[in-house]
N, C-alpha and C positions, 0 to 999 in steps of 0.2 A: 504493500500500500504506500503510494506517495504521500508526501509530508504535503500538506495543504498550504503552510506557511513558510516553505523555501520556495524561494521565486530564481528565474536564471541568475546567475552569478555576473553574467557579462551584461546586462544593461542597468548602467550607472540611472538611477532615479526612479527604477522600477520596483518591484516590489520587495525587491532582495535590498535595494536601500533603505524602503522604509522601516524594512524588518529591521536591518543595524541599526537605526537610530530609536527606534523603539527600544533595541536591546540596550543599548549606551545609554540611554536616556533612563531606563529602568536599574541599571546596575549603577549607576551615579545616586540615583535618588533612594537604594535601598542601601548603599554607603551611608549615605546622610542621617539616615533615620534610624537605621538598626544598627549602623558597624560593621567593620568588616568582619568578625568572629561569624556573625549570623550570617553572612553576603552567600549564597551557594546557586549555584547554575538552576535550580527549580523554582526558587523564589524571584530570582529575574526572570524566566521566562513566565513564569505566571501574573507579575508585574506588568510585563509586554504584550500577553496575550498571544503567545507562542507556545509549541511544544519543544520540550527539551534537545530533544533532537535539531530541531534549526540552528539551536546551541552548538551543541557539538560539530555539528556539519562546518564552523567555522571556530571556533575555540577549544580547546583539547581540555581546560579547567577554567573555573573560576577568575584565577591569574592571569592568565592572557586574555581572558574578556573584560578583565576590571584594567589591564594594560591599555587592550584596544580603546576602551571609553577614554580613561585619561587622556591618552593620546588625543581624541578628538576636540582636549579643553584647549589645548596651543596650537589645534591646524591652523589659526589665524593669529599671528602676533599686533599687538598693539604696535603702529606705527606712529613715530615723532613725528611733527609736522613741521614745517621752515616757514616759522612767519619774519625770520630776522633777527630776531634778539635772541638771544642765550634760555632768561628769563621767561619770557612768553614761552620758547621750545617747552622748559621743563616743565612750565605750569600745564599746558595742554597735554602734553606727555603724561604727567603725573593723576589730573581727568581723565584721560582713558584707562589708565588702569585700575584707578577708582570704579569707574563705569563696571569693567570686568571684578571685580574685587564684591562689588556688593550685590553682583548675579548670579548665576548659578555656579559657577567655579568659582570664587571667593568664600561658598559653602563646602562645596564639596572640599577644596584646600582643607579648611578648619577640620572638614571631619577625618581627612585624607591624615592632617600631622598631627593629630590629637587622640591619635585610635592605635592600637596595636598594630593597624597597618602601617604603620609612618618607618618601618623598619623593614619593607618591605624593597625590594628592587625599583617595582612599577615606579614609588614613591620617589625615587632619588632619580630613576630616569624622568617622572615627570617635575622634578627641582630643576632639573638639569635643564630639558627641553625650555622650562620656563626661564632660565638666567640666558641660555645661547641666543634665543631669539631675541631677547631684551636687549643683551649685550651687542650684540652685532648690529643693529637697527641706532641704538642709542649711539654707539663710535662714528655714525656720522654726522650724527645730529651737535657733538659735541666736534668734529672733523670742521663744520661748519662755521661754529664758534669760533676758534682757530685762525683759521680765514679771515674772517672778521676782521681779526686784531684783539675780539672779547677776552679773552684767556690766555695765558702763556700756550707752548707750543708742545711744552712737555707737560701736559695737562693727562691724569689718568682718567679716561673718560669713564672705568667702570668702577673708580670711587666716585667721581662725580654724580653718576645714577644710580651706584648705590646708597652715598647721603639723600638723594631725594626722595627714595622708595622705601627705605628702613623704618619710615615713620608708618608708613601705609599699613606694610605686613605687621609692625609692631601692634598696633591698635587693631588689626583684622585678628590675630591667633593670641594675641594677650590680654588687650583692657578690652576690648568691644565698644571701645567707643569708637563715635560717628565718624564714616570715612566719607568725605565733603569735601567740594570745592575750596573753602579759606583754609584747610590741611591742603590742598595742592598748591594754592598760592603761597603759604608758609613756605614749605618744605622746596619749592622752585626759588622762593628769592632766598635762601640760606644755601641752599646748594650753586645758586649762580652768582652771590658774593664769596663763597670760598672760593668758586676755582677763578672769579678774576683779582681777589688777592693774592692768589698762588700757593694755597696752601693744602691743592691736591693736584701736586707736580711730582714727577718722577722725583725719586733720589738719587743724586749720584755722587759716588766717593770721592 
């Protein structure tokens, strides 16, 4: 008997995709609520309204379906914008990932580093995915700066977006207090007067 709820594999938006994002969408949201101790392949697909089997047919355990999901919270990075100033960059830089922070990965995060799962691999490739993408996007945004004249030359651009993001994630996984625009405006002009006083410059001997 065929499975009613595997759709072809090869056409992108058909039924085999909506089935994945039902599953991701299901294994995110039973993270959030139950933990991952309770997280198992039956209670997502019954979540999603699949049989287990559609499961398997694309994930061998648990772990690589709770992999796959994560994966899907950074297929879009937060992109810095170039309005010209250092300042405006970071402040708008630091709104959007406010935006993503108080949606549904800003939830899942909290439950992802606060749970028995936070020692898991998926956990550290999705830390990872999240700083490459930041990192790489942010070196030109600060590249920029540079150019200018805003900053010295030997400017570290991933202390730079690290002082302005440190405050975000602090208050999202420790105090719970409100992650809001005048916290992006703070934390953009303190991080864009340190680096044009120079005091997140390379060191050298």
């Amino acid at each position: 008997m065929s499975d009613p709820d595997a759709g072809p594999r090869t056409r992108p938006g058909g039924r085999s995709a909506r089935v994945r994002a039902a599953l991701f969408e299901a294994t995110l949201a039973e993270l959030v609520e139950n933990g991952y101790a309770a997280l198992s392949i039956s209670t997502v697909a019954a979540r999603a309204g699949v049989h287990r089997t559609s499961v398997y047919r694309r994930w061998p355990d648990r772990d690589a379906l709770l992999e796959a999901a994560l994966a899907s919270l950074t297929a879009e990075p937060v992109r810095p914008e170039d309005t010209g100033a250092l300042e405006t960059d970071l402040r708008r830089y630091a709104e959007g990932i406010i935006t993503v922070l108080n949606g549904p990965a800003g939830t899942v995060l909290q439950a992802l580093l606060s749970s028995d799962a936070r020692s898991l691999p998926q956990a550290d490739r999705l830390r990872q995915a999240l700083l490459s993408s930041r990192r790489a996007l942010s070196a030109q945004m600060l590249a920029r700066a540079v150019q200018r004249g805003e900053i010295p030359a030997t400017t570290v651009a991933d202390d730079v977006v690290d002082l302005l993001v440190a405050p975000l994630y602090f208050r999202l996984l420790l105090t719970g207090e409100a992650l809001d625009d005048a916290l992006a405006a703070r934390t953009a002009r303190a991080a864009a007067a340190a680096a044009r006083a120079g005091a997140l410059t390379a060191q050298t001997d």
